[in-house]
C-alpha angles and dihedrals in degrees: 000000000000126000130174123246121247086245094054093053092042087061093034097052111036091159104062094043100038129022093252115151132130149281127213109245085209109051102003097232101156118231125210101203108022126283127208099178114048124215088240088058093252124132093204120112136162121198116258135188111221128217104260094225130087145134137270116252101177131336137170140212116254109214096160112046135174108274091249083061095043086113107058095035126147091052133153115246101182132166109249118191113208128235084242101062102265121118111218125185105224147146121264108217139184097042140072120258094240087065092060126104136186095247105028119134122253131189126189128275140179119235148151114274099189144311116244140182131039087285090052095237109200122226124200134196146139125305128172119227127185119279107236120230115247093029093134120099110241110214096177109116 
């Protein structure tokens, strides 16, 4: 049986392990996934890679998963809109969902999404997590 490698689907799939999508050449509106009709009618597009931090605009608390997501359940899917314009439907990780809040800001991680198959192949992808306040490294003496 064939699988593909890890590295095959990392260049194959740039938008599930990177947050690669396009840009109109005409008017500059910014796509997450791909577009191939912009809103302005044109057909041009060039790739972009998009900032990996946003804000929540509305999630919700899964409580009944799909069994290859038992694990992890309960977990946060929320709707993050980017600081670039795009909306993307994602799970928020490494946080209760009581510390979650419509309007905190989320930046991109990269995390396991489950492990399936007899030999437990992992699978990997982006998350968002909350940005925590004072991240930032302070060089003022």
């Amino acid at each position: 049986m064939y699988r593909e490698s890890p590295i095959i689907r990392w260049r194959r799939y740039p938008e599930r392990y990177r947050l690669e999508g396009n840009k109109c050449t005409q008017c500059s509106k910014i796509y997450f996934p791909k577009a191939y009709l912009c809103e302005c009618s044109s057909k041009k597009f060039e790739p972009h890679q998009l900032k990996p931090r946003g804000k929540i605009l509305t999630y919700t608390e899964i409580k009944s998963s799909p069994e290859e997501f038992s694990e992890m359940t309960p977990y946060c899917v929320a709707i993050i809109e980017l600081d670039e314009g795009p909306k993307i439907t994602t799970q928020i990780a490494d946080c209760d969902v009581s510390e979650i809040k419509i309007g905190d800001e989320v930046e991109m991680i990269f995390r396991k999404f489950l492990a399936s198959g007899d030999e437990g192949i992992i699978h990997y992808g982006f998350k968002f997590k909350k940005v925590e306040e004072n991240t930032s490294l302070n060089l003022k003496n």
